[in-house]
N, C-alpha and C positions, 0 to 999 in steps of 0.2 A: 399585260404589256411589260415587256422588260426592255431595259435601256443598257446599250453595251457604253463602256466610257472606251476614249479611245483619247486621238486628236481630237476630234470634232461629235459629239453625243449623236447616238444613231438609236434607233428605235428597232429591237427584235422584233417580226413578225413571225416566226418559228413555232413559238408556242401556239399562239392563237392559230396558225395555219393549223397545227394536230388538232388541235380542239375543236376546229370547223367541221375536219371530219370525222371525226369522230362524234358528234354530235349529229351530222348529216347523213351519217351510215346508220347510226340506229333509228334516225326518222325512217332512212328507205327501209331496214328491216321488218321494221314493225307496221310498214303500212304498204304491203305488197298489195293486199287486194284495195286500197284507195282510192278515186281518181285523182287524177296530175295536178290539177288545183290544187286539191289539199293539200297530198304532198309538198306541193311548191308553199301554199301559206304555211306548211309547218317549220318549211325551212327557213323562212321569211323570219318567222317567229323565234325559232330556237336558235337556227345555226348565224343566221346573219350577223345580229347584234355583237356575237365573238370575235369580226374581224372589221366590224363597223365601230368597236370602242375604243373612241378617243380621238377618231380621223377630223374631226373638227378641229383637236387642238392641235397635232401632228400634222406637219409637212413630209408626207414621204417622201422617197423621192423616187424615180420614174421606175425605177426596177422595180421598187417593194410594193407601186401601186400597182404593176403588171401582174407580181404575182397572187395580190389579194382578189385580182380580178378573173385571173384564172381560176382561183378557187371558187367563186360567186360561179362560174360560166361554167363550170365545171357540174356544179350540181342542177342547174339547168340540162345538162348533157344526161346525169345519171336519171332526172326526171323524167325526162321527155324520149330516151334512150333515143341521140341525138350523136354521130360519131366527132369526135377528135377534131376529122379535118374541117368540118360542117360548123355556119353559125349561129350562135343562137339571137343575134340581135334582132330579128325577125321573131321571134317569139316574144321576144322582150317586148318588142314594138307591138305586138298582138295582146299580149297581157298587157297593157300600158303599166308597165315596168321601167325603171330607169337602170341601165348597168352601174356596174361599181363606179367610174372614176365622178360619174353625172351628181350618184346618192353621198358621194363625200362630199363636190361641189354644194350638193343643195344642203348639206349637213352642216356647211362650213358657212355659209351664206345666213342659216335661221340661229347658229350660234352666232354671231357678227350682229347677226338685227338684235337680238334679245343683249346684248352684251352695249351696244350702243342706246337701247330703248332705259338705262336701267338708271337710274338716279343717285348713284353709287359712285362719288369725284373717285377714287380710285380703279373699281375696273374703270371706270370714261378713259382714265391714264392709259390703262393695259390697253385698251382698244386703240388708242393713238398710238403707243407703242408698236402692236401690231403694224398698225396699219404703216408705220416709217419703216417697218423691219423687212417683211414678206408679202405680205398680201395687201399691195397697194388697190390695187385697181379693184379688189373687191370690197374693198374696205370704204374707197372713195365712192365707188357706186355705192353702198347701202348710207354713206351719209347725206349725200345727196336726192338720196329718197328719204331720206327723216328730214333735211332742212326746209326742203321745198315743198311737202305735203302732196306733191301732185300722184305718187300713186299708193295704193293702201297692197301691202301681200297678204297673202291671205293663203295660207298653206293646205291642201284637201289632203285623204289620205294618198290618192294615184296622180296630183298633179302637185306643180307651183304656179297656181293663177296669179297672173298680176291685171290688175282692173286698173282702167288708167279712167279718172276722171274729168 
């Protein structure tokens, strides 16, 4: 992840977009005769993580999250050989898959709980901080679940369960 300075500090996705595919092209290479699963968990595996680093602490902003989400939908497209115009949220939906903007949400949501859960007077600061800066109302919801105990999250690998007691 590279940070351009400017007036106001922006966050390059450039890099990481090449490396997605490029790391997503040699999964589809090398596993022509595969089925579509796999392929897809390989991509989960190898290629995702590259444009999924760091989106917890980063606020993109709505472009840079469109285009990291074209790159995720994109290799759904190369998987599933699935055209351009066509979408894949129906597959997504069928693999209980979350698209890009849902996996930074939830990304952003289990860093915030663990960052609030941590006995640490200084991050406790940086979460408050946070939470006056940007991300109010997520910030307020996850304390509002640690103050009041009424519900426990419990994260699986294809879902965010919330058990309310």
């Amino acid at each position: 992840m590279f940070f351009n300075a400017g007036h106001k500090l922006e966050c390059n996705t450039d890099y990481s977009v090449r490396k997605f595919y490029t790391a997503a092209n040699i999964i589809y290479s090398r596993s022509k005769f595969c089925s579509e699963i796999s392929k897809l968990f390989l991509i989960e595996t190898f290629s995702l993580p590259l444009i999924t680093y760091c989106c917890e602490c980063v606020n993109h902003d709505c472009e840079k999250l469109c285009q990291l989400s074209v790159c995720w939908n994109d290799s759904y497209r190369k998987v599933f050989g699935i055209h351009v115009w066509e979408s894949v949220k129906e597959l997504q939906f069928l693999y209980e898959r979350l698209d890009f903007r849902h996996m930074c949400t939830l990304k952003k949501f289990l860093f915030l709980h663990k960052l609030f859960r941590l006995d640490n007077k200084v991050l406790k600061m940086c979460f408050f901080l946070i939470a006056s800066l940007q991300n109010l109302s997520l910030c307020v919801t996850i304390l509002i679940l640690e103050l009041t105990y009424v519900l426990y999250v419990t994260f699986d690998v294809k879902y965010l369960t919330i058990l309310v007691v």
